[in-house]
N, C-alpha and C positions, 0 to 999 in steps of 0.2 A: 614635596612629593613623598611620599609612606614608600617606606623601604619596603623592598621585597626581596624573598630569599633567593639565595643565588638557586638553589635546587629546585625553585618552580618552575625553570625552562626546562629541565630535562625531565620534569613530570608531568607539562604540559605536553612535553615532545613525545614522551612515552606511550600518553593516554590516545594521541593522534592516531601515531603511529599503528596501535592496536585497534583504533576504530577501522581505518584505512584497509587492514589486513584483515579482520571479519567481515566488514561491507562486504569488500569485492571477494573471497573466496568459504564465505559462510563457514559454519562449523554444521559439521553433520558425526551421524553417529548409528549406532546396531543398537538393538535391545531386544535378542531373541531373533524371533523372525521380522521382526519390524524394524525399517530405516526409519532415523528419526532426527527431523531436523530442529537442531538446539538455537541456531541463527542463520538465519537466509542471507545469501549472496547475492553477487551479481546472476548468477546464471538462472537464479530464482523467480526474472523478472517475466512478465509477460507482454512481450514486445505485439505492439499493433499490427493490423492488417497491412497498411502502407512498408512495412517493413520484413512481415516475414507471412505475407498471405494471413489468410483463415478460410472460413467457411460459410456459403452460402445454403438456405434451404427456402424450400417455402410450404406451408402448412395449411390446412384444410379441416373442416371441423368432421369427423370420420359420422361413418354411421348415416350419412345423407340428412345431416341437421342444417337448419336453416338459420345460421346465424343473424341475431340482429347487432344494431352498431354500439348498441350497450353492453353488451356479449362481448364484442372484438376489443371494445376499448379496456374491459376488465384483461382478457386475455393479452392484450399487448402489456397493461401494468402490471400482471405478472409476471410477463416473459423480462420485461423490463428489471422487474426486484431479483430473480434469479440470474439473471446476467452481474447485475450490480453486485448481491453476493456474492461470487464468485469472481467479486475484485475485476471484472472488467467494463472497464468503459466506454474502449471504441469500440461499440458496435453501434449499428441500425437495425432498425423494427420495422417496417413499412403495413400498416395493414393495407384492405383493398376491401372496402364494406362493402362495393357493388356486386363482387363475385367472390366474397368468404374467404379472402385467401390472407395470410401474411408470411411477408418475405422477412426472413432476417439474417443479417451477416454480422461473425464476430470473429475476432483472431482467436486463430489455432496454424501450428505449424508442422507439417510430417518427422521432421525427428524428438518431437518432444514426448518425454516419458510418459509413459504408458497411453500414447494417440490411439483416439479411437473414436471419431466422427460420429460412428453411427450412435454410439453409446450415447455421446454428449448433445446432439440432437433428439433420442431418445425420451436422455433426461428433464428437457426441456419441454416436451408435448406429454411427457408424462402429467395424469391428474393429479396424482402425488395424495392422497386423501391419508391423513392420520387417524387411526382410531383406537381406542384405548376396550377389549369386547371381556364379559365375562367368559373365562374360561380358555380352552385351546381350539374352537374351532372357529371358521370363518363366519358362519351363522351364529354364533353368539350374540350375547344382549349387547349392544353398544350405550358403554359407558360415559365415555370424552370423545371428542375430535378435537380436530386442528385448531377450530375456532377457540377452543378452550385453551390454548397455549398463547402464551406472553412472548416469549422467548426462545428458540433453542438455541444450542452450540456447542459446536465439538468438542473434545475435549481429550485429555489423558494421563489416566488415574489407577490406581494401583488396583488389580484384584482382589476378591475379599478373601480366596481359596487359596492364595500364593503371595509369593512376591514378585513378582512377574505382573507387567503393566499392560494396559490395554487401552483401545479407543473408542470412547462412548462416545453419547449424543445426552446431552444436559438438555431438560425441559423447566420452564419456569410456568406455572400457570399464574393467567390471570385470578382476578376474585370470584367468578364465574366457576373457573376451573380448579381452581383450589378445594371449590363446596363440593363438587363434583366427584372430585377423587378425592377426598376424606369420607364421603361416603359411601364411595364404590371400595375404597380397601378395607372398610372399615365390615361392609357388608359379605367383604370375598377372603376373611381371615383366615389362613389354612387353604386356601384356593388358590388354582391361579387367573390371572389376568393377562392378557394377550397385549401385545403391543403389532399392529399391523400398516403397514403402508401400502395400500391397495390392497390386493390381494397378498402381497407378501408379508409372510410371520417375521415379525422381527427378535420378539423377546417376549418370552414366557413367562416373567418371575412369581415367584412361592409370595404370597400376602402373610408376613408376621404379625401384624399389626397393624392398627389404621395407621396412616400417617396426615399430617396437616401441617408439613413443611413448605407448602406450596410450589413443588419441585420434584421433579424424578429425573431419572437416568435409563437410558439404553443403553444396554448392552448386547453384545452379537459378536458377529467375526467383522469388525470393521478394520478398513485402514484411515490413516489421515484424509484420505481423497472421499472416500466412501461416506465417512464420518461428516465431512465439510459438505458433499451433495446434501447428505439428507438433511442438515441443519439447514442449510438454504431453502430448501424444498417447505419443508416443512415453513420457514421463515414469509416465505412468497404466498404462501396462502394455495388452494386446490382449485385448477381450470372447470372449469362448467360445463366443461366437456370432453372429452376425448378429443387430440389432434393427432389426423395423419400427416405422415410425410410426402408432398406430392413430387418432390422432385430436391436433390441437391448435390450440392459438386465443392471446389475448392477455389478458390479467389487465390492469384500467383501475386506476389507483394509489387506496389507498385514501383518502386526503388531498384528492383531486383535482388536476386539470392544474396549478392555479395557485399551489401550495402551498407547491412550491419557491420564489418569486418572491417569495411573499408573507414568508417565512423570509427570505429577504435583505434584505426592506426593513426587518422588525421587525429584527434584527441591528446593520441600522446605525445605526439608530433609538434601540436601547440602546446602543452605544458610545457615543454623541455625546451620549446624558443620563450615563454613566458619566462621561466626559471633564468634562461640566461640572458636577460631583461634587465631581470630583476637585480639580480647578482651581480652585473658591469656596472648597474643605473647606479644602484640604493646600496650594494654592498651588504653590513648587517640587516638593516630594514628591508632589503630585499631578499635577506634567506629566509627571516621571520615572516613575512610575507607569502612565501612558495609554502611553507611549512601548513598557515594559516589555510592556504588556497586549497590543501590537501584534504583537512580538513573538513573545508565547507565542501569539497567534492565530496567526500566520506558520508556525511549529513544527507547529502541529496539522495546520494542512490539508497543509505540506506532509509529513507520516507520513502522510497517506490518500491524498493522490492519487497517490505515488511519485516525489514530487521526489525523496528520497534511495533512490537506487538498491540501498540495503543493505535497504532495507524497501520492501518489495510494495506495490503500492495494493489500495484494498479496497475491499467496497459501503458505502459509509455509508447508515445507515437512520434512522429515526424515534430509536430509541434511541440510536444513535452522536451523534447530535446533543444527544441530550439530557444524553451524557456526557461532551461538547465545554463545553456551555453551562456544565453543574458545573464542570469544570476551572478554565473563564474566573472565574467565582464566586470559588473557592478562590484564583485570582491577584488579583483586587482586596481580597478578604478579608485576604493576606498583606499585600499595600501599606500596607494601612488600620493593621494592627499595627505595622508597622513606624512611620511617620506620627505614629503614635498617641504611641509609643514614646517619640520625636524629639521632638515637639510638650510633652511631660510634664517633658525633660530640659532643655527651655530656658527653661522658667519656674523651673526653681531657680537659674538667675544662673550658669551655667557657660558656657565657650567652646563657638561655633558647633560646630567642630572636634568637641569632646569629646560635647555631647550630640547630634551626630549619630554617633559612635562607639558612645556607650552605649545607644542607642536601636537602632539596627543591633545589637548586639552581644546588646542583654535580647531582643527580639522573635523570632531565629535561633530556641531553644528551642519556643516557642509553634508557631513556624511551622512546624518541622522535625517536630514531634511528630503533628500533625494532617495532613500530607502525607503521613508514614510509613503509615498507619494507614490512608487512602484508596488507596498503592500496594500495600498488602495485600490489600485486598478486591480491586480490579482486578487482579491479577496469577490469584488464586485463580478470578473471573470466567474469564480469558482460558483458563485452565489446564481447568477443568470445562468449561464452554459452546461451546471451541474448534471448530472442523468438524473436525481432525486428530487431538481425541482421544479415543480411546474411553469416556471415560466422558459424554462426549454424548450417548450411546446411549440413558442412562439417563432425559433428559429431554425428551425429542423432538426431531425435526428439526425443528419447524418455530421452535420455542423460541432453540436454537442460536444460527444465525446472527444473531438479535438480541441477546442476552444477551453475546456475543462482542463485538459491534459496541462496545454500550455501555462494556463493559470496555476495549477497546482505546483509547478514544478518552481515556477517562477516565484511564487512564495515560499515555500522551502528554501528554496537557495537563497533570498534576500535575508529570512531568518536566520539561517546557518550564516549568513556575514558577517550577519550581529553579533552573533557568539564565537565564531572564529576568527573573521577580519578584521572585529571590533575588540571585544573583550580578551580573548586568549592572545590573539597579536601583542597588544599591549603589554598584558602578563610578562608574554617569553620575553619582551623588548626592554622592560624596566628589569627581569630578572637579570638575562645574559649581559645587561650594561655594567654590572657590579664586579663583574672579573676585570682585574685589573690590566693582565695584558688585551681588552677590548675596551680601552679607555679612548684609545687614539679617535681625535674627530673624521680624522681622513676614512674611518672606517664607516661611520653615518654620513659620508657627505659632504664633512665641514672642510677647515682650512687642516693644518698637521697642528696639534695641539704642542 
């Protein structure tokens, strides 16, 4: 077995430990007038309907338009891609083609920062129309739209006039859009060019030069919220039509107020009878083990709340937790084998060294086999139940968003076993055995060496 240094356990312990403590209480920060978050926490997370309510409405095409069922079903895939930007996935969309109407519910909850229903209903029946016009007035020549955009996304980037940062909105044009505005700025040099979202100015800028980067920026008074609508908006594409609002109200969480609160405290409640499981059973394997488990918890919430910026946050629901709690299961399950493994190999009289070698080495098999096999189902979950893909169609909206949840969470946590149940366990287990006063077998399991 390849030596390992004694100081890997306490730089794997280190690395945990600091994941564990920005997951669950994020790092945030000032910058001027602007809050600004450097890495999301737990409180960042956006908990389901089933859990802290949200919001019902239902919508109508204004103006006395007579929708047809190709109309409503664009309209519902918009409403759909804007929900989805906006990282949530339990929600439901219900249209109703015989009487123009559709209903849709999504989580939102009365104390969360800056709530405000009618805004975010609003935002959602808005047309949302981008245009790119010569000059400053609404009646200008339109240059580009929406269709001419690839891409947006928020973003935040330094001023040109200061050092002082601000919140854009990033555009990427298609090939289409690229020919477009190289020749619109090419033809408006020394002019300016309007940037509008419906009727609203958003950004004026001075044309220096043509440009054929395939790419521009908004600039405005945004915040990160402000900034994230209108990239979504923009992203979901423009409704066909004007929606009103015929009617909406607040969905009370099915679990009730306290439910979330009450899940925290059972949580902790089970760690700390796991911990001391662990610690009577397995002894050293078993504090390596709690450490590991910590870990893979750390892992989890941060894939949901969006500490790692390569992956979205999302609504966690009743289900997503329930496919949190399995993962956690499967990561003490793994320890216990391995433990098990270890604890067998040093009652036949072999070196510390060696039956913590072959014990790690026979348990990999076991372990690897029954994880496989769990990221299968979850993967195939994610892939059917998804909001993004069509064969969700097949089994209702209202199904989706939870069946997704569950699968999501449940492959996160199988993969964080990998890397903390599996690999870093082992780490801290071959490093911290190298200390001489942890030599004793009584301390893994075995007989008193």
């Amino acid at each position: 077995m390849k030596k390992i240094g004694k100081p890997v356990f306490f730089i794997v312990f280190v690395l945990i430990a600091a994941l564990a403590y920005t997951s669950i209480f994020g790092i945030y920060g000032e910058n001027g007038d602007f809050n600004v978050t450097y890495i999301k926490g737990l409180s960042d997370i956006r908990w389901g309907i089933d859990i802290n309510g949200g919001v019902e409405a239902v919508f109508a095409p204004d103006d006395g338009i007579d929708a047809d069922e190709t109309q409503m079903e664009d309209i519902k895939g918009i409403l759909d891609s804007r929900l989805v930007g906006q990282n949530i996935t339990d929600y439901e969309v219900y249209p109703d083609y015989e009487h123009d109407r559709i209903t849709i519910r999504f989580p939102w909850k009365s104390d969360e920062k800056d709530y405000d229903p009618d805004a975010a209903i609003a935002e959602l029946a808005s047309t949302s129309e981008l245009t790119f016009k010569g000059g400053t007035e609404s009646s200008g020549e339109v240059l580009l739209t929406g269709k001419d955009i690839k891409r947006a996304y928020a973003s935040y980037q330094q001023m040109s006039s200061s050092s002082a940062y601000e919140y854009v909105v990033g555009l990427e044009f298609n090939d289409e859009g690229r020919e477009k505005f190289k020749t619109a700025t090419a033809n408006y040099v020394g002019k300016q060019i309007s940037i509008w979202m419906d009727e609203e100015l958003l950004s004026a800028p001075n044309v220096s030069e043509a440009i054929d980067s395939g790419s521009a920026v908004i600039t405005g008074n945004f915040t990160s919220k402000s900034a994230t609508a209108l990239a979504n908006k923009i992203n979901a594409g423009a409704l066909p039509f004007k929606l009103k609002v015929e009617s909406y109200g607040t969905i009370s969480p099915s679990l009730g107020s306290n439910a979330l609160q009450a899940m925290g405290i059972a949580s902790i409640v089970a760690l700390a009878l796991i911990c001391a499981f662990m610690l009577i059973t397995y002894r050293v394997p078993g504090m390596i083990a709690f450490i590991a488990l910590i870990g893979q918890l750390s892992i989890s919430i941060a894939a949901v709340s969006g500490y790692f910026t390569i992956f979205p946050s999302f609504t966690m629901t009743i289900p997503g937790i329930a496919g949190l709690i399995l993962s956690i299961g499967m990561g003490v399950d793994a320890n216990i084998i391995t433990a098990e493994r270890i604890k067998d190999e040093l009652w036949t009289g072999k070196t510390l060294d060696g039956c913590i070698r072959n014990g790690t080495k026979g348990s990999f098999t076991a372990i690897f086999d029954g994880n496989v096999t769990v990221i299968i189902v979850a993967v195939i979950l994610i892939l059917v139940f998804g909001p993004a893909n069509i064969l969700s169609s097949l089994f209702g909206v209202s199904t989706t968003g939870l069946i997704y949840a569950f699968g999501y969470t449940l492959l996160v946590g199988v993969i964080s076993n990998f890397i903390m149940g599996v690999a870093a366990s082992r780490l801290m287990l071959r490093s911290i055995s190298g200390y001489k006063f942890l030599k004793n077998k009584r301390l893994y399991g075995g007989a008193k060496s």
